[in-house]
C-alpha positions as CSV (number, residue, x, y, z in Angstrom):
1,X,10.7,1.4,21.7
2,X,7.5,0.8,20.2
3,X,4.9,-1.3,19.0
4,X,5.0,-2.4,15.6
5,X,2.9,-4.1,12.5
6,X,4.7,-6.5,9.8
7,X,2.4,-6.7,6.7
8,X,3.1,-9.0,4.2
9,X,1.9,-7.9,0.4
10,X,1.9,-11.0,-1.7
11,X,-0.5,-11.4,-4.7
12,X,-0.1,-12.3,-8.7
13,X,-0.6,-8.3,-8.8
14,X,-0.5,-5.6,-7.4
15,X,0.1,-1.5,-8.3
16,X,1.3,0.9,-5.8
17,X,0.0,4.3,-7.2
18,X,2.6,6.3,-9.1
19,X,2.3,10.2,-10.6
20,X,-0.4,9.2,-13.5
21,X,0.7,10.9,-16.5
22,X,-1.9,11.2,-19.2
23,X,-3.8,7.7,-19.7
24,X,-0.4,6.0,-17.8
25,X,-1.2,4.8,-14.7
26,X,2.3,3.9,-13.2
27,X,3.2,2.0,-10.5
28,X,5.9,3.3,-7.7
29,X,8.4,0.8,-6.1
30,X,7.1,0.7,-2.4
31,X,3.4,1.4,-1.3
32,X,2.8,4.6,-0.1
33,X,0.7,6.4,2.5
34,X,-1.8,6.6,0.9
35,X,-2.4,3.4,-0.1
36,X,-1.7,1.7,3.3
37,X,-4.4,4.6,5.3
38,X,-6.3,3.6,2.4
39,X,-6.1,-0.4,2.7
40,X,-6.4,-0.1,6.6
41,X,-9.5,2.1,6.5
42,X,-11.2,-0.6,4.2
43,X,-10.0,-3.1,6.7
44,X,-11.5,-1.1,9.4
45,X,-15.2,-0.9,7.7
46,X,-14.4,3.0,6.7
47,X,-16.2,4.8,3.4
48,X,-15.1,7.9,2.0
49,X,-17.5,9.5,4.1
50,X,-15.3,9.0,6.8
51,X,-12.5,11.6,5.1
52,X,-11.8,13.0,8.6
53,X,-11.0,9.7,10.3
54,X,-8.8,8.6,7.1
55,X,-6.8,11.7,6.9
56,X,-5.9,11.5,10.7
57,X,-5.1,8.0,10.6
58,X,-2.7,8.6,7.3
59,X,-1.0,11.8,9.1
60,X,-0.2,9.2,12.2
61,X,1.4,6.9,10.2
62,X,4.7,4.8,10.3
63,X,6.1,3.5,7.4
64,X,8.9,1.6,6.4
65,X,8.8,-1.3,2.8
66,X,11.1,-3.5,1.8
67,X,10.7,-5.4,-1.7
68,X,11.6,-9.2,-0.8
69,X,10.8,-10.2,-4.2
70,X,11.1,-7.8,-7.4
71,X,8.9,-9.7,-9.8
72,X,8.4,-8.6,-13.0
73,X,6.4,-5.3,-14.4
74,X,3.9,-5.4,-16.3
75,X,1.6,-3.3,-18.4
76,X,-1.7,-4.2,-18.8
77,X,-2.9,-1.8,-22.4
78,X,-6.7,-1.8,-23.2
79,X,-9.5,0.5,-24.9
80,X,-12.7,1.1,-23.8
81,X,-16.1,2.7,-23.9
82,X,-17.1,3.5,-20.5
83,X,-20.6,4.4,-22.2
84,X,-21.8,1.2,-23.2
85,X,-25.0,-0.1,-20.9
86,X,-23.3,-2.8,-19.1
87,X,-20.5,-0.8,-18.2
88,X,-22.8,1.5,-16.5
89,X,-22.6,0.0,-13.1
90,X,-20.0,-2.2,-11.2
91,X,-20.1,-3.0,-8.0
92,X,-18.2,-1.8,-4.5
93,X,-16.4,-3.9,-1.9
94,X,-18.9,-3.1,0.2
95,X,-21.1,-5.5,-2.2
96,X,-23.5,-2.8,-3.3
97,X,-24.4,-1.7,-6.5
98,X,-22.6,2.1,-7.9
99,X,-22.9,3.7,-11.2
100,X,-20.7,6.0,-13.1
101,X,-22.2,10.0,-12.7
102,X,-20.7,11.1,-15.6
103,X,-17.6,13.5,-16.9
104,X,-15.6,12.7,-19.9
105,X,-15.0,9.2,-19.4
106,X,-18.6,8.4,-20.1
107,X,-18.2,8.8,-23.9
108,X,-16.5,7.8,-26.7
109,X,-13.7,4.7,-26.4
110,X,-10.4,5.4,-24.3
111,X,-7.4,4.4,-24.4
112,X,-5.5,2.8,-21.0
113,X,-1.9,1.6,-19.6
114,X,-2.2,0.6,-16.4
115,X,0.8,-0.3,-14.6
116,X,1.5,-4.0,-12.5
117,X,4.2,-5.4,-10.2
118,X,3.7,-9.4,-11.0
119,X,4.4,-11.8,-8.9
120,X,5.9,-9.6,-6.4
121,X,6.6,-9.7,-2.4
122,X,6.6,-6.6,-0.4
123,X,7.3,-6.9,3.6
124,X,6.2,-3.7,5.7
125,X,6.4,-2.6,9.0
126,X,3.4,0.1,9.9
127,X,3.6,2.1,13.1
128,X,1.3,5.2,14.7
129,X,2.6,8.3,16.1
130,X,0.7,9.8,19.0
131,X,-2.3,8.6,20.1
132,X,-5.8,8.8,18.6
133,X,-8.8,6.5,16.9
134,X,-7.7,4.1,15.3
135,X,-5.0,2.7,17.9
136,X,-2.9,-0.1,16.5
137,X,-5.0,-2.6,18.6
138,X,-7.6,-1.6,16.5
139,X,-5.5,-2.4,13.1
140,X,-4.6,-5.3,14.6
141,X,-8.0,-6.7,14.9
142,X,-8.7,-5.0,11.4
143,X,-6.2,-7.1,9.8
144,X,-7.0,-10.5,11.0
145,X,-10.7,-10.2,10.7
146,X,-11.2,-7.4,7.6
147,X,-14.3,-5.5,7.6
148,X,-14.5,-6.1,3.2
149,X,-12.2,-7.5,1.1
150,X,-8.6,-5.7,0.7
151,X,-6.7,-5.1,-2.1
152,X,-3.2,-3.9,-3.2
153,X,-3.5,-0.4,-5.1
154,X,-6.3,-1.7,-7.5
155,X,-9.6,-4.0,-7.2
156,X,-8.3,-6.4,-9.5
157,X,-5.0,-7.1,-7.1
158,X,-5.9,-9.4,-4.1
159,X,-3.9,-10.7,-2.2
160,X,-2.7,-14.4,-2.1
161,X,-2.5,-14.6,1.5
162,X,-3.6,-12.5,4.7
163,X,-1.4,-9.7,5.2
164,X,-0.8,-9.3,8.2
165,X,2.7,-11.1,9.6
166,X,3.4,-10.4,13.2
167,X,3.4,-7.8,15.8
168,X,6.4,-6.8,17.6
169,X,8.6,-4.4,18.8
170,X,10.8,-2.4,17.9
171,X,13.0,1.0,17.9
172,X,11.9,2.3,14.7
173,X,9.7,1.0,11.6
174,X,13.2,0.6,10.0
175,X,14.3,-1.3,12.8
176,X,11.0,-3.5,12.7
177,X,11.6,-4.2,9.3
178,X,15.1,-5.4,10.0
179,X,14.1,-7.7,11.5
180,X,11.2,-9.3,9.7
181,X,12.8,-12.2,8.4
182,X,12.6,-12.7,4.9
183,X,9.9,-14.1,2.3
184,X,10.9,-18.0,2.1
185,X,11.1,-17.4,-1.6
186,X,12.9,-14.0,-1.1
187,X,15.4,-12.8,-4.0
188,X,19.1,-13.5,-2.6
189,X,21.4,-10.6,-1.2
190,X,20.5,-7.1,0.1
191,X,16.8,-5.8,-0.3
192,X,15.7,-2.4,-1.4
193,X,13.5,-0.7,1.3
194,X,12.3,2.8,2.4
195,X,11.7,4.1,5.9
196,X,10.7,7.3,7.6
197,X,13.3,10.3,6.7
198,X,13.9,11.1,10.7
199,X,14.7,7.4,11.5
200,X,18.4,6.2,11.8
201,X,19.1,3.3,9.7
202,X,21.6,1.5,7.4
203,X,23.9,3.4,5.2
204,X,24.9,4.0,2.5
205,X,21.2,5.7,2.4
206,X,19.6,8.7,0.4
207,X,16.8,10.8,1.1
208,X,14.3,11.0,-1.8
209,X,11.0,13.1,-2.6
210,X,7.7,11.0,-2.7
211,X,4.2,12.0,-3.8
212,X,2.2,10.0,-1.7
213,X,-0.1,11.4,-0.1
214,X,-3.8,12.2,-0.6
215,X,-6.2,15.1,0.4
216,X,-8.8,13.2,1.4
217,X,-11.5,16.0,1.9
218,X,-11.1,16.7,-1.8
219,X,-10.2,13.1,-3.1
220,X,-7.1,14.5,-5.0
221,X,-3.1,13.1,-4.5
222,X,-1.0,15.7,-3.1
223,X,2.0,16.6,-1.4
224,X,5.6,16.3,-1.3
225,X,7.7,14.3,1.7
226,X,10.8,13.0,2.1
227,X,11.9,9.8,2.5
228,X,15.2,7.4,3.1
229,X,15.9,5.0,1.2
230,X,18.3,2.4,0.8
231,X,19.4,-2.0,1.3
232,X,19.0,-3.7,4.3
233,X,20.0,-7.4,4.9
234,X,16.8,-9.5,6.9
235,X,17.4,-12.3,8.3
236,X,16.8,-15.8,6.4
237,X,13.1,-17.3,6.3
238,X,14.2,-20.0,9.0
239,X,13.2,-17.4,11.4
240,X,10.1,-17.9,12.7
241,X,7.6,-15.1,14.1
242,X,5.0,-15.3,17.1
């Protein structure tokens, strides 16, 4: 047994990082690990200067996703030139001011597809192996009280609602996410999710290869790892959680 978070993603968008081919920037079907190390180490108060810190927390971690509600895609097409003036600068969650250093981008216009989930509901139950810094008292606390704003995958995609669900215990993360009940506004029947490759959990199940994972000493996405995947059945919304 073990301690457990239940996230909840819910927002009008959000993008979960797929292999960007080209000027395509695709969107995978559960958020990766990555992306949650990522999102938690915002939470936490984190920069990329802490590279150490985020790559130990996103080797610790536990992950299992469910998609409660598919949504729709969408793909959001646009052109730009980066080098006009007031494009120059934007501005970090962190509420400071950061301007672009250059490299191809800079010039000329540029064409874009950027991949969305609308509308979407993704449940997901976040564990630690071993011990270390961060604990998952310390995501806890993280989560309810964030240290800047969070997003989901991109800066445009906040969230509707605070993510964080519950904390319980469990046997596994697939277990955990078993038994998260589901989104009140859930789509009916059995859910896609994927867990950990080494956890036991419904079958039929598969394992697949995901990418999703990032070196973050050289800010560059990397990696190969296995996952299972497969449907799980929740239990109904009535449920409620502590």
């Amino acid at each position: 047994m073990g301690d457990f978070l239940l996230l909840r993603f819910e927002a009008p968008l959000m993008a979960f990082g797929g292999v960007l081919v080209d000027h395509r920037g695709f969107t995978g079907d559960h958020p990766g690990r990555s992306l949650v190390a990522g999102l938690l180490a915002n939470a936490m108060g984190w920069d990329h200067a802490d590279q150490d810190r985020i790559q130990a927390l996103q080797d610790r971690l536990r992950l299992a996703s469910r998609c409660d509600r598919a949504g729709e895609r969408l793909v959001d097409f646009h052109t730009v030139d980066l080098g006009q003036d007031f494009l120059l600068q934007g501005w970090t969650t962190r509420g400071a001011a950061e301007g672009r250093s250059g490299g191809s981008a800079r010039e000329g216009t540029h064409i874009r597809e950027r991949h969305y989930h609308a509308d979407r509901v993704q449940t997901l139950a976040i564990g630690l192996d071993g011990s270390g810094d961060p604990d998952l008292d310390d995501l806890d606390r993280a989560l309810q009280a964030p240290a800047r704003p969070l997003f989901l995958g991109r800066k445009a995609c906040l969230p509707s609602r605070p993510l964080r669900l519950a904390r319980i215990s469990a046997a596994s993360a697939i277990a955990a996410l078993q038994g998260a009940p589901r989104h009140p506004h859930a789509d009916p029947g059995l859910l896609s999710a994927w867990w950990p490759h080494d956890e036991a959990g419904p079958e039929p199940s598969r394992l697949e290869p995901v990418y999703d994972e990032r070196d973050w000493h050289n800010q560059v996405h990397t990696g190969r790892r296995l996952i299972r995947a497969g449907i799980i059945d929740p239990p109904a919304a009535e449920v409620v959680l502590a």
